[in-house]
N, C-alpha and C positions, 0 to 999 in steps of 0.2 A: 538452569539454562534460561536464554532469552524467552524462548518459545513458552515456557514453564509461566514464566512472570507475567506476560504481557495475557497468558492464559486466565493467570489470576485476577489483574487488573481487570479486565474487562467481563468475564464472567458475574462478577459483584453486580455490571450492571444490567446485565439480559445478553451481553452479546454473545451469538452462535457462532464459533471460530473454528474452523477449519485447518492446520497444518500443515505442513509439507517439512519434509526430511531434505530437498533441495529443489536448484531453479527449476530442471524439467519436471519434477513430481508437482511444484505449486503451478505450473503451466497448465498439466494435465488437468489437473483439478479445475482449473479454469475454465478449460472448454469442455468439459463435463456439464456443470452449472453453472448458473449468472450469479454474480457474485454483486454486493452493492459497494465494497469496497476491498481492496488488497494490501494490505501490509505486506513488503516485502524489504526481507533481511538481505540486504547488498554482498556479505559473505556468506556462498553457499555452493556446496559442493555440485556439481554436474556441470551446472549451467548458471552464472552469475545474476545477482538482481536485476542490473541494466539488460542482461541479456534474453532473461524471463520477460521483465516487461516490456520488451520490443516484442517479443513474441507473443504477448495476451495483446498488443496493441494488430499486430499484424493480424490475430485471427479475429480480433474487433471488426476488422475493415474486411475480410472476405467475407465473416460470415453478415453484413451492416446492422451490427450492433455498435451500439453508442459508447464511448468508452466511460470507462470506470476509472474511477477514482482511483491510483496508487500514490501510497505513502512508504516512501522506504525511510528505511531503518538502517543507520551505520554509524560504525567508530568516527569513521573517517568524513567530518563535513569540511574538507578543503576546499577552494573555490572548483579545482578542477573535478573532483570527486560530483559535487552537485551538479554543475551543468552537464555530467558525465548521465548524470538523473534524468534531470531535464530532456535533453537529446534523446533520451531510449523513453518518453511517453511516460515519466514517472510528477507527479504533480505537485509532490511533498515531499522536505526532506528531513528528518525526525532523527536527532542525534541520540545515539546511546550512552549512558542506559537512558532509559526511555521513564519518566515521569507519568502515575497515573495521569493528573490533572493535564497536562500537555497530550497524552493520548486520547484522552474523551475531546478538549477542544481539536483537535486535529481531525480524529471523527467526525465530529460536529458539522466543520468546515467542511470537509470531503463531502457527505452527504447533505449540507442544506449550502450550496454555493452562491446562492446569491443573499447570503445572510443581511450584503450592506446597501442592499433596496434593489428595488427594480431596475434589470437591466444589467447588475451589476454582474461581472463575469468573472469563473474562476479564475485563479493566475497564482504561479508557482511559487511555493513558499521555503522557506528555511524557515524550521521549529525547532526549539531547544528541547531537546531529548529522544526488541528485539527479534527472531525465524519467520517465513511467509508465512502469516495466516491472516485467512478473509473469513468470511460469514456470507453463506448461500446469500444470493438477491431475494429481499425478502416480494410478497406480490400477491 
């Protein structure tokens, strides 16, 4: 499975990843712990990617925490599919299957955002190249 792979890949390099079987289980998980970044797979049973992460966006802002970094994950990178991302608070879009090398720089980016100097601010990307999983905020 996606979940399996993207386990592996990133395991190799220290990441502690967290899973979820679907959107409201990777929701839940969310507002349990802070998380420094969310991988979320756009097909998924309960409650959909886009719909997950309105919903970790939505509890961002009641409870005023800062939002996190999501990178989804899909078959599907059509124009409407991604601004479909976009729109629900999603910050990357990461076509499947998913490439080690493309997953670490995507990370990367998520978590050091102002890579291209001072000042410089996130902003929404399409990346070439699967299940929600994040890794507790570290701290």
């Amino acid at each position: 499975t996606n979940q399996l792979v993207v386990q592996i890949m990133l395991g190799k390099v220290g990441v502690h990843i967290i899973c979820a079987e679907n959107g409201r289980e990777a929701v839940d998980h969310f507002c349990k712990s802070p998380f420094d970044v969310v991988l979320m797979d756009m097909s998924m049973p309960v409650m959909s990617g886009t719909q997950a992460a309105q919903s970790i966006r939505d509890y961002e802002k009641l409870s005023g925490l800062a939002p996190t970094p999501i990178i989804a994950l899909t078959a599907n990178v059509q124009e409407e599919t991604t601004q479909a991302c976009y729109a629900s608070g999603i910050n990357a879009v990461m076509s499947k299957p998913v490439r080690r090398a493309d997953l670490i720089a995507a990370l990367k980016n998520a978590l050091n955002p102002n890579i291209g100097g001072p000042g410089a601010a996130p902003s929404p990307k399409s990346l070439s190249q699967g299940k929600s999983q994040a890794g507790p905020r570290s701290g």
